[in-house]
DRENROBA-438738 format. One record per residue (C-alpha): x, y, z. Coordinates in steps of 0.5 Angstrom, whole numbers. Layout:
BEGIN
+-------+-------+-------+
!     X !     Y !     Z !
+-------+-------+-------+
!     X !     Y !     Z !
...
+-------+-------+-------+
! end
This chain:
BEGIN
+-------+-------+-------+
!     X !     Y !     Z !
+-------+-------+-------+
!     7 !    98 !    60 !
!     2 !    95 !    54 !
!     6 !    89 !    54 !
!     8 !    85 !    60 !
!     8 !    78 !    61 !
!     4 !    76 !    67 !
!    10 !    75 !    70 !
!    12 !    81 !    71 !
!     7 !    82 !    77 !
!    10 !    76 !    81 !
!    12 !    79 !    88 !
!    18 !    75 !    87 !
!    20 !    75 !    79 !
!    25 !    72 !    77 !
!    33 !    74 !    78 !
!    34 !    79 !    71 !
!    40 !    77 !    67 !
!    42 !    81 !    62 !
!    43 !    89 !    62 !
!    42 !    94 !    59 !
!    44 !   102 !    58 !
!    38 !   107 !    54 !
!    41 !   114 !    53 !
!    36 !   118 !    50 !
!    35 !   126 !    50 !
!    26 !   127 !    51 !
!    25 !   135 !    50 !
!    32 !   138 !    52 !
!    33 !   133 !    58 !
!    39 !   128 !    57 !
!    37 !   121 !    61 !
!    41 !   115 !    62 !
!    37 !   109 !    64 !
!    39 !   102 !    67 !
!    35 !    96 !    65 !
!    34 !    89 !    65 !
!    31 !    83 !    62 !
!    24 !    81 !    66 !
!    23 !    89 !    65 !
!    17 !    91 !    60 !
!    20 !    95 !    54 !
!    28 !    94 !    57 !
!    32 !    95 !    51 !
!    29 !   102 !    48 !
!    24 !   107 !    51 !
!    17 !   104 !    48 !
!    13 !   109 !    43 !
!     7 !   110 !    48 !
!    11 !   112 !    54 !
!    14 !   118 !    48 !
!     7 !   119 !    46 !
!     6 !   120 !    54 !
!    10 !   125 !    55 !
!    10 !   129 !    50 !
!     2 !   130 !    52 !
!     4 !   132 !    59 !
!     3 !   139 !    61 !
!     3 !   139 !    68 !
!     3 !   145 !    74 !
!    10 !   148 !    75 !
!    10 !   145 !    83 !
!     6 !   139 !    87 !
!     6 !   132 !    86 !
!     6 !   128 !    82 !
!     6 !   120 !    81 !
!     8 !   115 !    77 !
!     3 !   109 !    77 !
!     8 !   103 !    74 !
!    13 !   106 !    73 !
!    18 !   100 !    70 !
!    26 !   103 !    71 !
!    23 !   110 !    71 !
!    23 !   112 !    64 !
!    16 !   117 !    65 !
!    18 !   119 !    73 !
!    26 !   121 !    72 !
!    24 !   126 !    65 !
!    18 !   129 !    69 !
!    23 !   130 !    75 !
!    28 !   134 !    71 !
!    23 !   137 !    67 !
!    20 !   140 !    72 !
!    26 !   141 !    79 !
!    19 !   144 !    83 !
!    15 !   138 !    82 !
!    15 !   132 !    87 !
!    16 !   125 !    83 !
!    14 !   119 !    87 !
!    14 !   112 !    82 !
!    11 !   106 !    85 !
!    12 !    98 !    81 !
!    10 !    92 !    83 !
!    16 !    88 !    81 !
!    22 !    89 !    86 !
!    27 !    89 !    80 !
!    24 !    95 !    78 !
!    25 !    99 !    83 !
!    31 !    97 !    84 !
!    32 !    99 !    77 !
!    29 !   106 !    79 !
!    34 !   108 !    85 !
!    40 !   107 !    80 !
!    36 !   111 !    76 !
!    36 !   116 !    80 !
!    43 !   116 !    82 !
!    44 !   116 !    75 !
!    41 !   122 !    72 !
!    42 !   126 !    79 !
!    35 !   126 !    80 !
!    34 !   129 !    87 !
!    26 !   131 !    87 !
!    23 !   123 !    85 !
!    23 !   117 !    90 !
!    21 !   110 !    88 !
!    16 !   105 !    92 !
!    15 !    99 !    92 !
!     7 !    97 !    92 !
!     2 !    95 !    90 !
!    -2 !   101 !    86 !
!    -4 !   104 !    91 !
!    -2 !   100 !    97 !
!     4 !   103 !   100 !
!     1 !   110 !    99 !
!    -3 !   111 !   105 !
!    -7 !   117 !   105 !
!    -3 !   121 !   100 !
!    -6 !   125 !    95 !
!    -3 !   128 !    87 !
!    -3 !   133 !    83 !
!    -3 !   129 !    77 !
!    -2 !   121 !    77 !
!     1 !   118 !    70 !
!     1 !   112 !    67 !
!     3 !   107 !    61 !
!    -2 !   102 !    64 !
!     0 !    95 !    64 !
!    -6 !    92 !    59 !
!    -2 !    85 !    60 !
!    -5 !    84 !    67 !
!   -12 !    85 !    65 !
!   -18 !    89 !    67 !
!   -17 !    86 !    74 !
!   -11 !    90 !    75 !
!   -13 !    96 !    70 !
!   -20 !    98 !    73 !
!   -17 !    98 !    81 !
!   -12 !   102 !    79 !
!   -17 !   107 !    75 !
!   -21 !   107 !    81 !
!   -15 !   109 !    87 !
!   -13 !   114 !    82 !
!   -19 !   118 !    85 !
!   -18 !   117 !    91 !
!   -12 !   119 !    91 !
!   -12 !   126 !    87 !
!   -13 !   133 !    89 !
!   -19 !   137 !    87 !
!   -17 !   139 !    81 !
!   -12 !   134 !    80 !
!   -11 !   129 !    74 !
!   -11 !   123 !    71 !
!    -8 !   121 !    65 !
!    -5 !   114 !    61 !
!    -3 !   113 !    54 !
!    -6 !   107 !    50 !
!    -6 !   103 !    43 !
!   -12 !   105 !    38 !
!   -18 !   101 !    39 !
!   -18 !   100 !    47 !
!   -24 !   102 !    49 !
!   -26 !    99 !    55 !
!   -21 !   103 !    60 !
!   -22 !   110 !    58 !
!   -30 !   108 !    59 !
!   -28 !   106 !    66 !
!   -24 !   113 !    66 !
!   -31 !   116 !    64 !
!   -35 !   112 !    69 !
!   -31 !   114 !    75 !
!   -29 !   121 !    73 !
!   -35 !   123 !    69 !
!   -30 !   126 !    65 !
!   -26 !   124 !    59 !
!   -22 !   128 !    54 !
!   -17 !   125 !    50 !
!   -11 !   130 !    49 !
!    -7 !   127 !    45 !
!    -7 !   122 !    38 !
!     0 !   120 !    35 !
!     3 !   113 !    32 !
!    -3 !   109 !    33 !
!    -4 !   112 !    41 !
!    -8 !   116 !    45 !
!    -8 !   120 !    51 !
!   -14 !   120 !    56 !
!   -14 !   125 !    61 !
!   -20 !   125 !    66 !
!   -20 !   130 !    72 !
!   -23 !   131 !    79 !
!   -28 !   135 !    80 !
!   -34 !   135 !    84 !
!   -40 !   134 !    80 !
!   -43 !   139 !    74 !
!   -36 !   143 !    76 !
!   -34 !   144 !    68 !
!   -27 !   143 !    66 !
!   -24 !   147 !    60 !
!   -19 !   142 !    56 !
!   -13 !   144 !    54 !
+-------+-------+-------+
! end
């Protein structure tokens, strides 16, 4: 989500206005979304959040999390993709989430739930497989960093971190090196990257995909 207003993080946004209905096919999976004015990328999925998920290659089974997850674009796909995974979909902005519970039903999605929270905050303790992202580069680093951070502390042994991100954006994937001590980059298409950085205990090698 590369291109919020700082609106969007207001607890109490805006009532929408206008909405919208996407209907795309992502690798065999015919999805049709729900959307609205106030909501990032509303009226088509944006190029990034398909870079995303055409990189993904994730475990048959798990966790996974959706961090940002806007009307639910990346969660719903990986939860038709992959019937055996657990998707949970956090958002800050309480019409998003709303968004994504219409979603849900709509797509007759029964492995994914949305939250709404603060990155991590409504969490607890809870651990992942692998976290998602198109972060929200609106928002700044003071949003960004935190939510690399968590990531961490909220992976599995093993598990993974893994955005997308314009060309030239260098700062978040150094974060990404400095709190994993890894970094790899999994993807390069239209102008975007994808960062993937592991859990790992120190020295551990990972092999890249």
């Amino acid at each position: 989500m590369d291109q919020h207003g700082t609106h969007y993080y207001d607890s109490r946004p805006q009532q929408p206005k206008r909405r919208f209905i996407i209907r795309l096919n992502i690798k065999g999976q015919f999805l049709e979304l729900a959307s609205s004015s106030g909501i990032f990328s509303k009226d088509k999925v944006d190029l990034g959040t398909l870079v995303l998920i055409d990189s993904l290659n994730l475990p048959e089974s798990g966790d996974v999390l959706d961090m940002g997850c806007g009307y639910g674009v990346i969660g719903i796909t990986i939860a038709k993709l992959y019937p055996a995974i657990k998707v949970t979909m956090v958002d800050v902005n309480p019409a998003a989430v709303k968004l994504v519970r219409e979603n849900i039903e709509r797509n007759e999605v029964h492995n994914a739930e949305v939250l709404h929270s603060d990155l991590y905050s409504m969490l607890g303790g809870k651990d992942f497989d692998a976290i998602v992202s198109n972060p929200p580069l609106a928002a700044g680093y003071k949003t960004i960093f935190p939510m690399i951070e968590g990531a961490f502390d909220h992976l599995v042994e093993g598990g993974f971190l893994q955005i997308v991100l314009r060309k030239g954006v260098n700062a978040i994937p150094r974060k990404m090196e400095e709190i994993f001590h890894n970094v790899y980059v999994v993807s390069r298409k239209s102008g975007y990257r994808v960062f993937r950085s592991y859990k790992v205990p120190p020295g551990n090698a990972i092999a890249k995909d």
